[in-house]
N, C-alpha and C positions, 0 to 999 in steps of 0.2 A: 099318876105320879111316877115319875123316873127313878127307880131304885139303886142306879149306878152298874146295871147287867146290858148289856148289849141287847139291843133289841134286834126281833129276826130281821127287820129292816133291814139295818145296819148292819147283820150279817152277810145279808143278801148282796147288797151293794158292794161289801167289803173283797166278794166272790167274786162279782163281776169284774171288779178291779182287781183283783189277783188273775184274773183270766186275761184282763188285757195289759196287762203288765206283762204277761210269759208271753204274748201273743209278740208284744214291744219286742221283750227282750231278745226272742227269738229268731224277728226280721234284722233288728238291728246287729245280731252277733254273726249273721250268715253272710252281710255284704261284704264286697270287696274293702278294700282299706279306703280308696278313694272318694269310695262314693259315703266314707262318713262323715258326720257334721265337724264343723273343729270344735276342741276342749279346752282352747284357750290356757295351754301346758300346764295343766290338773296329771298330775302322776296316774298311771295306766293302774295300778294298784287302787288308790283313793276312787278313780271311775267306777271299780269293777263294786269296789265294798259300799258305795253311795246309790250306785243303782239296783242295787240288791236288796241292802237296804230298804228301799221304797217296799220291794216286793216283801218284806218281812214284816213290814208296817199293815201291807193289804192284807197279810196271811193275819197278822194278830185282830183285824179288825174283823176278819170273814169266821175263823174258827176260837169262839170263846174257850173251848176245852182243850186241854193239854192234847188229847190224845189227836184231835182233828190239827190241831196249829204241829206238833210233832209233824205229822205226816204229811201237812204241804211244806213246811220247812227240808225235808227230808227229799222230796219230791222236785222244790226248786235247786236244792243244791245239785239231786241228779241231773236237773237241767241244765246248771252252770257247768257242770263236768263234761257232761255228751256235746253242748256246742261249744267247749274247748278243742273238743277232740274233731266235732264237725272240722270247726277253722282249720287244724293243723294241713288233714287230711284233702278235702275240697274247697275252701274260699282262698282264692288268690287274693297274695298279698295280705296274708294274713297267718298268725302262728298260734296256736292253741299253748298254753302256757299253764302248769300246774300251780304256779302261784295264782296266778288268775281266778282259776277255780276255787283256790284255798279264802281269796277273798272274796269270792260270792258267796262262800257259803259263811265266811265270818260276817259279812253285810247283811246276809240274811236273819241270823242270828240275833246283832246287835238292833236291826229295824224294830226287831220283832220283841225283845226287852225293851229296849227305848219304850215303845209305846206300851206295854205291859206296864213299866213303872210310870209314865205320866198316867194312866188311865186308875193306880194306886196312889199315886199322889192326889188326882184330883177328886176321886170319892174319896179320902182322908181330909182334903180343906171342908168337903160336905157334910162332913160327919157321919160316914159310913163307917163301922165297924172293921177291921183286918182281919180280922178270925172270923168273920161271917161267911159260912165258904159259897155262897148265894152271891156274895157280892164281889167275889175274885178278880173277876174279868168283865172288862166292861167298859161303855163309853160314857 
């Protein structure tokens, strides 16, 4: 029976997609300006918080406990900040921008709540306990 905890499946999985997400994020933040896809005039800020986002979703789905979700949250925002600074410095046609940064790490952030609080809402319609610290985190 499913108790409403993340199963290591699902953590596993949740890793492997936080790895190809930073693997994503990292090809697509070093090319040139040209060679990106179009955004169809989505604000460079709303891009930067929506795709981080994702990775804040993979992190909350890979690491159940604070202290592991802390530390890849902590980890992808050091990533959004060093390939701001890659762009500035080596990809032509392109500018590394500290608000940029500041929305990767708030995208990261809010992925990573968002799905913390659906994943509390929906053991709450199952009738899981709040105060059960067993059933915290989870899919």
């Amino acid at each position: 029976m499913n108790d409403g905890r993340v199963s290591a499946r699902s953590a596993r999985c949740g890793r492997l997609l936080f790895a190809l997400w930073t693997a994503t994020v990292g090809v697509l933040s070093l090319l040139p300006q040209e060679a990106l896809p179009h955004t169809f005039g989505i604000g460079d800020l709303v891009q930067h918080g929506a795709v981080y986002a994702a990775g804040g979703v993979c992190a909350a789905v890979a690491w159940r406990g604070w202290r592991g979700l802390t530390l890849a949250l902590a980890a992808g925002a050091a990533l959004g900040g060093l390939l701001e600074l890659a762009q500035h410095e080596w990809v032509r046609g392109r500018f590394g921008e500290w608000a940029d940064a500041g929305a990767n790490a708030v995208g990261l952030l809010l992925g990573a709540i968002a799905f913390r609080l659906f994943t509390a809402w929906r053991r709450r319609r199952r009738g899981y306990s709040w105060g059960d610290p067993d059933n915290f985190t989870g899919l």
